[in-house]
Backbone as CSV, one residue per row, in Angstrom:
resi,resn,N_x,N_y,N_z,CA_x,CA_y,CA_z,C_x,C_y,C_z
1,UNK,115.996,132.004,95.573,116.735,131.809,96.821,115.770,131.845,98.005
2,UNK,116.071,130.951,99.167,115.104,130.872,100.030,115.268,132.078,100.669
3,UNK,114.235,133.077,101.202,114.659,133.617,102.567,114.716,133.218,103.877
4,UNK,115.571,134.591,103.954,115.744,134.524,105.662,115.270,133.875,106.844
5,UNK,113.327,134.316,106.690,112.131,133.709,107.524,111.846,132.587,106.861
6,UNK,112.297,131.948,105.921,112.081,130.840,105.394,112.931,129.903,106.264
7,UNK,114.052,130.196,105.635,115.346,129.504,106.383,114.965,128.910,108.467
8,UNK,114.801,130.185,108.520,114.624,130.609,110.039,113.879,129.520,110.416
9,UNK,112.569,129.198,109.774,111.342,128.273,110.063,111.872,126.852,109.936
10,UNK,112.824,126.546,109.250,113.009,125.287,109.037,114.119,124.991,110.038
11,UNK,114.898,125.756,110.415,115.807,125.700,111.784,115.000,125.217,112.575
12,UNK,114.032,126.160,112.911,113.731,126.023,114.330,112.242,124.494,114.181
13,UNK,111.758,124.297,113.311,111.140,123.143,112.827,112.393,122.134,113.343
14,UNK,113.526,121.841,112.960,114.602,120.997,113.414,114.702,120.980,114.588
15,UNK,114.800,121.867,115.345,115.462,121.876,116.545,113.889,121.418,117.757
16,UNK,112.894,122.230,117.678,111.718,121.503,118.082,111.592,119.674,118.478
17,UNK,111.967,118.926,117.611,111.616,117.765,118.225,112.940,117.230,118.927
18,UNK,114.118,117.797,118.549,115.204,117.765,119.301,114.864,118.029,121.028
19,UNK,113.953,118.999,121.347,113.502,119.501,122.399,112.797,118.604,123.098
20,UNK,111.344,118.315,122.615,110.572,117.075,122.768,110.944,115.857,122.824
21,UNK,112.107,115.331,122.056,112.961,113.748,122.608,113.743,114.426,124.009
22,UNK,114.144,114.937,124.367,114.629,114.969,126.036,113.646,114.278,127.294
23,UNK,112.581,114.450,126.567,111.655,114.306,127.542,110.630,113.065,126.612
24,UNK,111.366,112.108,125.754,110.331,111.634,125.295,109.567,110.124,125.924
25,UNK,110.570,109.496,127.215,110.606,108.125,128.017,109.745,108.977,129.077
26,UNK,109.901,109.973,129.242,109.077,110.793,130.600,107.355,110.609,130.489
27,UNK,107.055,110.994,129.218,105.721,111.639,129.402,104.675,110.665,128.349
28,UNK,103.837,110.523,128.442,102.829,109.757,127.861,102.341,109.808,126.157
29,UNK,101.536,108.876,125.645,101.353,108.431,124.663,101.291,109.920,123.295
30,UNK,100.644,110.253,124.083,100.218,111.927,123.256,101.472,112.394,123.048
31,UNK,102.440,112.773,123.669,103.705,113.235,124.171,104.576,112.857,123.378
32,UNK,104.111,111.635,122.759,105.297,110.553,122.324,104.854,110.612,120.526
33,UNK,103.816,110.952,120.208,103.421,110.878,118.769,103.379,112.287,118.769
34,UNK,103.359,113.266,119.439,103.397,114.035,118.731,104.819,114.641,119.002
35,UNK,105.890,114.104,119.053,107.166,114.668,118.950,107.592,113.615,117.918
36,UNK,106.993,112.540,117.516,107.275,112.240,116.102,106.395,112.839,114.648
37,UNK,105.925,113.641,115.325,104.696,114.733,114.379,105.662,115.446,114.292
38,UNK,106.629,115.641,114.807,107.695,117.399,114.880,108.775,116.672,114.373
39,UNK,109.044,115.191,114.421,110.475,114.612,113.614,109.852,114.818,112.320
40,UNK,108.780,114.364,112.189,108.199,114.288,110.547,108.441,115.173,109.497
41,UNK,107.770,116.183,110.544,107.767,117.979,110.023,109.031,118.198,109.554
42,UNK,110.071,118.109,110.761,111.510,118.117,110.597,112.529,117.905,109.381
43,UNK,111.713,116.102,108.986,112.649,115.430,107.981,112.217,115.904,106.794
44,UNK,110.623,116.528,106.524,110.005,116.926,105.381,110.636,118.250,104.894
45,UNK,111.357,118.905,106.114,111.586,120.608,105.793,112.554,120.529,105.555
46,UNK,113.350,119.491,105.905,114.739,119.079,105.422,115.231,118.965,103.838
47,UNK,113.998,118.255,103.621,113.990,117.619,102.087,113.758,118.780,101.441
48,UNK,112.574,119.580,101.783,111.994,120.671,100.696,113.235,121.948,100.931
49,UNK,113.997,121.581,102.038,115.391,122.862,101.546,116.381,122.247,100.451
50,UNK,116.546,120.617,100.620,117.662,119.874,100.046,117.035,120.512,98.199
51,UNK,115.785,120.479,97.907,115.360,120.096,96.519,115.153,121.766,96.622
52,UNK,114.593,122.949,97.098,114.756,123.806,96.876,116.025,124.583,96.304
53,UNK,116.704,124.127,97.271,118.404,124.975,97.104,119.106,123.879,95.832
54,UNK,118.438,122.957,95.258,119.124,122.492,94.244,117.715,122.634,92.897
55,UNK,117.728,123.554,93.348,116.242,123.694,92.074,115.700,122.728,91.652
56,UNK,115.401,121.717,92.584,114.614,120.283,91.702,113.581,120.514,92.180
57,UNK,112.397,120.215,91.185,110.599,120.199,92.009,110.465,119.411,93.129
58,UNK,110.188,119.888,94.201,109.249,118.789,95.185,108.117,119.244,95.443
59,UNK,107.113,118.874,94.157,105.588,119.138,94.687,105.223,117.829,94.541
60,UNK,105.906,116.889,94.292,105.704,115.293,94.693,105.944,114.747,96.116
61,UNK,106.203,115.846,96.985,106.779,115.571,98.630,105.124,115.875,99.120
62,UNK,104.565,116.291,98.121,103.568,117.564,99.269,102.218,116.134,99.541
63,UNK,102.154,115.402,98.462,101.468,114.368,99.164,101.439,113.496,100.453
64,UNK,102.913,113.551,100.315,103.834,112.356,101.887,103.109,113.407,102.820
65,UNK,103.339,114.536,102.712,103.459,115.628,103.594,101.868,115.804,104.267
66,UNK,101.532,115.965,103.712,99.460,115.988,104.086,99.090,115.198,104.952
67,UNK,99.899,114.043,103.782,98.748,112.406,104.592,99.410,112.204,105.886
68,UNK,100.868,112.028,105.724,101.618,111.852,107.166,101.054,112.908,108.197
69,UNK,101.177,113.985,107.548,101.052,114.861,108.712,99.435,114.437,109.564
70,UNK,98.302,114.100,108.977,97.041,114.251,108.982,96.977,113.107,109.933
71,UNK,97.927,111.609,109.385,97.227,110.183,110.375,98.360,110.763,111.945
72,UNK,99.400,111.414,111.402,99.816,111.470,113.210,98.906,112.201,113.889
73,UNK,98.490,113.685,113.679,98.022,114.464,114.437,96.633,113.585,114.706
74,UNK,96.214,112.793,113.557,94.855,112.151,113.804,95.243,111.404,115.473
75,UNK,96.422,110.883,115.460,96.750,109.892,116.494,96.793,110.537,117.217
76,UNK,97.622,111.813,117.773,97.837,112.792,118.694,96.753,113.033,119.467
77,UNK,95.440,113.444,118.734,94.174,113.557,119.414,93.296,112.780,119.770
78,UNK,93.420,111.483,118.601,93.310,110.196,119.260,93.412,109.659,121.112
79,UNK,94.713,110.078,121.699,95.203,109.735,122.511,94.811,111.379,123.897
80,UNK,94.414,112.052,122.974,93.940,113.496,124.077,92.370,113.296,124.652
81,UNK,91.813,113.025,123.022,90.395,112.802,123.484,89.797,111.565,123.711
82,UNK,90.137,110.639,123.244,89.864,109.263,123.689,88.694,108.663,123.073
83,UNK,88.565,108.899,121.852,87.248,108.872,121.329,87.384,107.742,119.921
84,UNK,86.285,106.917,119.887,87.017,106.022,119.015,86.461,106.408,117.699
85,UNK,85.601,107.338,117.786,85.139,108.038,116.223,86.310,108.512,115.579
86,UNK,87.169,108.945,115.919,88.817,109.514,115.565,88.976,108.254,114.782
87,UNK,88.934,106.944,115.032,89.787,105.786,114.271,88.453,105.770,112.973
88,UNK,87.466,105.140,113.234,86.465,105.477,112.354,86.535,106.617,111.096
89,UNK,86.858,107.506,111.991,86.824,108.926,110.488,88.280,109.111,109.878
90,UNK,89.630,108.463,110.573,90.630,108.411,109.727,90.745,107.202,108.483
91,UNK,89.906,106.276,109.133,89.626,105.191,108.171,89.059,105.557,106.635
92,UNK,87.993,106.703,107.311,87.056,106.870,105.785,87.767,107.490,104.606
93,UNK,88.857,108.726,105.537,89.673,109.608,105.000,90.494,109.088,104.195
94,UNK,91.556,108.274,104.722,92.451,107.588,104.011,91.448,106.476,102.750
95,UNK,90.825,105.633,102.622,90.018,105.443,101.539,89.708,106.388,100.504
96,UNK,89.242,107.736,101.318,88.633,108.207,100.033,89.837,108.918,99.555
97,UNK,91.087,109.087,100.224,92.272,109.793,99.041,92.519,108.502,98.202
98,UNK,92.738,107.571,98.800,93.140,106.629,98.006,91.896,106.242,96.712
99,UNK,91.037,106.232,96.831,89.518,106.264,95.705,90.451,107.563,95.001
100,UNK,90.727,108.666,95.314,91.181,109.798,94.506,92.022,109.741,93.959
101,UNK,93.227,108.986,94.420,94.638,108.834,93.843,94.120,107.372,92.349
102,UNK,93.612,106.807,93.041,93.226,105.745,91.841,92.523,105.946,90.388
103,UNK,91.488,107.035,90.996,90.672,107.609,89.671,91.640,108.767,89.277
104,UNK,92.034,109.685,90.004,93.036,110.702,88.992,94.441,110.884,89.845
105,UNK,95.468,110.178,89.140,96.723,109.670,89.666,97.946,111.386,89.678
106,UNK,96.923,111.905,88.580,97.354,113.597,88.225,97.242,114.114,89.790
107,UNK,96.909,113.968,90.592,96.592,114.408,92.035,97.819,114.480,92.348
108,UNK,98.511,113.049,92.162,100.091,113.557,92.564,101.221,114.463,92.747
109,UNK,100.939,114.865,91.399,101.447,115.526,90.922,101.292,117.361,90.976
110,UNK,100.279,117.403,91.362,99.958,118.482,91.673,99.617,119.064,93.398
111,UNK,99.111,120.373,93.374,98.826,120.520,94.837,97.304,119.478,94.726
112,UNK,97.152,119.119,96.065,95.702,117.679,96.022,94.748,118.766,96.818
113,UNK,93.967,120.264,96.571,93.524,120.921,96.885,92.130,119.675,97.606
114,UNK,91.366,119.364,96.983,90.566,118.419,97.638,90.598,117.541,99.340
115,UNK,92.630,116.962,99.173,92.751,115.727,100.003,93.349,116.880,100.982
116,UNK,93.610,118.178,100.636,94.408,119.028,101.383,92.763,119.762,102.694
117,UNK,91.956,119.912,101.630,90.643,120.516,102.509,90.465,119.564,103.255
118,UNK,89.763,118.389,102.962,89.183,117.365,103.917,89.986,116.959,104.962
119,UNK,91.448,116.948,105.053,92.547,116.771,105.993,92.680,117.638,107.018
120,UNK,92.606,118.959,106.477,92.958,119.756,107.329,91.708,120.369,108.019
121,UNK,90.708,120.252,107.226,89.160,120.306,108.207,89.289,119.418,108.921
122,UNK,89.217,118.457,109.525,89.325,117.100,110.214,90.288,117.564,111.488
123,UNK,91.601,118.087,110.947,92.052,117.908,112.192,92.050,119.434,112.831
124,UNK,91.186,120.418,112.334,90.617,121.837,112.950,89.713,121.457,113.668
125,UNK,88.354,120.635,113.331,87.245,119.491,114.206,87.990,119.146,115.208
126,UNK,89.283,118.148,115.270,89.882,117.890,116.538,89.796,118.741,117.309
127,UNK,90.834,120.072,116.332,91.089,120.937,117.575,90.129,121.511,118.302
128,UNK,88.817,121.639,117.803,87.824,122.535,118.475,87.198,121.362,119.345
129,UNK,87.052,120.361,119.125,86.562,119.331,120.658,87.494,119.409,121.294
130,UNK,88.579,119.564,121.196,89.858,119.482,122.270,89.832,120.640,123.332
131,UNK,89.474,122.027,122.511,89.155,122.818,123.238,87.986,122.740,123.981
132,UNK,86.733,122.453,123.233,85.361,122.352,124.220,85.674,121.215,125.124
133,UNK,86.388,120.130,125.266,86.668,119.401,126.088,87.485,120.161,127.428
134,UNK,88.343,120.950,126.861,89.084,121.784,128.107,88.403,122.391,129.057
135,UNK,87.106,122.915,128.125,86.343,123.839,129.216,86.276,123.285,130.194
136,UNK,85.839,121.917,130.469,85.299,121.228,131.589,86.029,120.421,132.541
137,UNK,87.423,120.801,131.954,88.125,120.075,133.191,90.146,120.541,132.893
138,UNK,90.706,119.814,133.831,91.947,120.214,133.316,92.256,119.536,131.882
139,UNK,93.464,120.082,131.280,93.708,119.379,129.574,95.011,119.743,129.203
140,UNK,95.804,119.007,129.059,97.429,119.103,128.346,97.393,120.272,127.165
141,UNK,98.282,120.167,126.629,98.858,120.564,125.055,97.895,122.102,125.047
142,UNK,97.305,122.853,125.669,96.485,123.768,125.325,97.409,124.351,124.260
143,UNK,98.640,125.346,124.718,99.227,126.160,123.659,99.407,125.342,121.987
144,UNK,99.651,124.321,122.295,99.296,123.695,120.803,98.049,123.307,120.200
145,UNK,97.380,122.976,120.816,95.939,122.845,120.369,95.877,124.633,120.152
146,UNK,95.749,125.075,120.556,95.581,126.540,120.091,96.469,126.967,118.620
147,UNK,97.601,126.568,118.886,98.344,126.598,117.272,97.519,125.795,116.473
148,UNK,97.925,124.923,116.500,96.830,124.185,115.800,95.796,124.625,115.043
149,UNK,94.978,124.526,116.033,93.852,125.789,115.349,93.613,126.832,114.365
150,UNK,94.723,127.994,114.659,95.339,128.814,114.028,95.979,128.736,113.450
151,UNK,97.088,127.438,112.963,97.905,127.362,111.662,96.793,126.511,110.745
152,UNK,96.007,125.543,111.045,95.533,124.510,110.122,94.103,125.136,109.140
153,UNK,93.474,126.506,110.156,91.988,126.953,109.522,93.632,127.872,108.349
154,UNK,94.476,128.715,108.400,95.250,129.511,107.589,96.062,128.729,106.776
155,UNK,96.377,127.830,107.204,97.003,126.202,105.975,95.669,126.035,105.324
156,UNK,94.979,125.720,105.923,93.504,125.029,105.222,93.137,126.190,103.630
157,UNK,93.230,127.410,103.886,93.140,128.527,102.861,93.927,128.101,101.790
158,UNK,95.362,128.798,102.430,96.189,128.493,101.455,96.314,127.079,100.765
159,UNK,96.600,126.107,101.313,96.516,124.910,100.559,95.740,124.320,99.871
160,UNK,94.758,124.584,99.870,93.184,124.264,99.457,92.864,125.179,98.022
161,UNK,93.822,126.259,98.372,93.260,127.523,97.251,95.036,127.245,96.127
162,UNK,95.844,126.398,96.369,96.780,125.765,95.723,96.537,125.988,93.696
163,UNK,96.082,125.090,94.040,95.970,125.119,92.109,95.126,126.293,91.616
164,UNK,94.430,126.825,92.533,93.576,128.225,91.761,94.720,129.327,91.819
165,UNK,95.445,129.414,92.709,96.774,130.562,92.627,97.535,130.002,91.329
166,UNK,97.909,128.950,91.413,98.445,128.535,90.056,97.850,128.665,88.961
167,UNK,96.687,128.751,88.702,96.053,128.860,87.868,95.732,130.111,87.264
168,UNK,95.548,131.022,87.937,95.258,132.309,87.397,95.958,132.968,87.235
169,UNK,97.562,132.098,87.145,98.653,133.405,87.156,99.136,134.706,87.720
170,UNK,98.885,134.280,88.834,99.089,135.540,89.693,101.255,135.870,89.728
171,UNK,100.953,137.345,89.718,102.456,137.329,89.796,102.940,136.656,90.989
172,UNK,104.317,136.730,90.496,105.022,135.599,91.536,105.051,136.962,93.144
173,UNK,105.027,138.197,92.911,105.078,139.346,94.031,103.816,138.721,94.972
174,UNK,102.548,138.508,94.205,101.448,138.357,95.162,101.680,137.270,95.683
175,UNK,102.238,135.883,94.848,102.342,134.851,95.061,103.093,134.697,96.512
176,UNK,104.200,135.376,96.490,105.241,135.346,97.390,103.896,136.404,98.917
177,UNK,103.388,137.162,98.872,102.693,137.475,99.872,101.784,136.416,100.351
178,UNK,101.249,136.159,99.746,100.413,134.976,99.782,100.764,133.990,100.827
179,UNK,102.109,133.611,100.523,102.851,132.145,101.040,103.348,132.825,102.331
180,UNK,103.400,134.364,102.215,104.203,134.834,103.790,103.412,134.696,104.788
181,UNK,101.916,134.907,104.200,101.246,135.127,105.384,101.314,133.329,105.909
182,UNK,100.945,132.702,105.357,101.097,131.013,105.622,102.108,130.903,106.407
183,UNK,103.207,131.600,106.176,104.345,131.308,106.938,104.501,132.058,108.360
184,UNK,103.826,133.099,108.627,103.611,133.567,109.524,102.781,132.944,110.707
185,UNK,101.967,132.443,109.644,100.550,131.046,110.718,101.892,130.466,111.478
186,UNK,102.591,129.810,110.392,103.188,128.523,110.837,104.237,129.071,111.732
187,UNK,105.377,130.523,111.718,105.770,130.956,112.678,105.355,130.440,114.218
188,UNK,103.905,131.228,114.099,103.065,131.553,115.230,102.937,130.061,116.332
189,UNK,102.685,128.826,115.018,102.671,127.607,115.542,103.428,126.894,116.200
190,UNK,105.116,127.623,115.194,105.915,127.226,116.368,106.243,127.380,117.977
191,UNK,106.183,128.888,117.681,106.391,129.580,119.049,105.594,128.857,120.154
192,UNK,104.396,128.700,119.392,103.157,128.159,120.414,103.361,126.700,120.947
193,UNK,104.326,125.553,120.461,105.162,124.352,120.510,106.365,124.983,121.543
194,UNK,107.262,125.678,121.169,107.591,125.727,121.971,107.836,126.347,123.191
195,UNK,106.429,126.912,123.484,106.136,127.790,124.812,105.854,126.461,125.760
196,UNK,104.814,125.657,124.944,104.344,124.240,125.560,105.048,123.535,126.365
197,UNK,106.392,123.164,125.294,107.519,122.329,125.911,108.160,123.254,127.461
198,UNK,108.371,124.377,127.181,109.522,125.166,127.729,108.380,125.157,129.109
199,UNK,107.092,125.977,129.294,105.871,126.077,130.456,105.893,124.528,130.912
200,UNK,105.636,123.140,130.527,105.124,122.170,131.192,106.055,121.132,130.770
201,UNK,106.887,120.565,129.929,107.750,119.783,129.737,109.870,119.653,130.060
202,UNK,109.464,121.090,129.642,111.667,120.978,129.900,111.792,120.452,131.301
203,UNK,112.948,119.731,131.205,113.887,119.324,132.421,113.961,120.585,133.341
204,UNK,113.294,120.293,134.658,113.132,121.002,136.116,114.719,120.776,136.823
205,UNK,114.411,121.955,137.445,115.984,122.214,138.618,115.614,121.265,139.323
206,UNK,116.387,120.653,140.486,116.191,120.423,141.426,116.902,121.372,142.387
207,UNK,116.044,121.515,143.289,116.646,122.450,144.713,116.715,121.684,145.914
């Protein structure tokens, strides 16, 4: 059965880009992909409650889930930092999963500890030019670039270390600690989304 803070996370995962479309004709390109980064999230957490609460496997979602997640945020920062090495290094990325999926198709099927590291290193790299870019001048999205940061190096662990937890049989007690702390990152990430929206985006009074 899912818990509580499980449950909780996928609510408020829903309701997040609900937040971000109010304001999505308002605000610029960045603004606009990454509140379809939060529909994504949304429709994915949707699915993994639909197949959870009906006991069917979805560790065949977790591929959609990586890659999607990896070319938006790629775009997201794309459009922060302005740098055309971003298109260049998503290019190489997507090739070489696909070189991976071709030579061992078993990737699928399992956690893709490999396509999960190189993804989520990539877009921790974003986040840290995003930040050294801030130093030097004003810069949007800080509270998320800061999540960011902090959910993707603690995703990057856990996901990466995927098939070795499976592998060594760890009880399902540690197992379940394991995944809390992950979930706690990702807590943290939210909050940090929606401090963002609520500080510099929600609909202003007029006086």
């Amino acid at each position: 059965m899912l818990s509580f803070f499980t449950n909780f996370l996928i609510l408020v995962s829903v309701i997040l880009p609900i937040l971000y479309f109010i304001g999505f004709s308002k605000f610029g390109k960045a603004y606009k992909v990454f509140t379809l980064y939060l529909l994504f999230i949304a429709i994915v957490q949707g699915l993994l409650f639909y197949y959870a609460t009906r006991k069917i496997d979805n560790l065949f979602l977790f591929s959609y889930y990586f890659i999607g997640q990896f070319l938006l945020v790629s775009l997201f920062y794309f459009f922060l930092l302005k740098k055309k090495w971003i298109g260049w290094l998503v290019g190489a990325v997507v090739v070489t999963l696909i070189v991976q999926y071709v030579l061992s198709p078993e990737s699928y099927e399992y956690y893709n500890g490999l396509g999960v590291s190189i993804t989520q290193t990539v877009i921790v790299i974003y986040a840290l030019f995003y930040y050294f870019k801030s130093l030097s001048g004003k810069a949007t999205f800080l509270l998320v670039n800061t999540g960011v940061l902090l959910y993707f190096l603690t995703s990057l662990l856990f996901f990466a270390s995927g098939n070795l937890i499976l592998s060594l049989g760890l009880s399902k007690e540690i197992q379940l600690q394991i995944g809390l702390i992950n979930e706690f990152a990702y807590f943290i990430f939210l909050i940090l989304i929606f401090l963002e929206w609520y500080r510099n985006y929600r609909p202003k009074k007029a006086y």
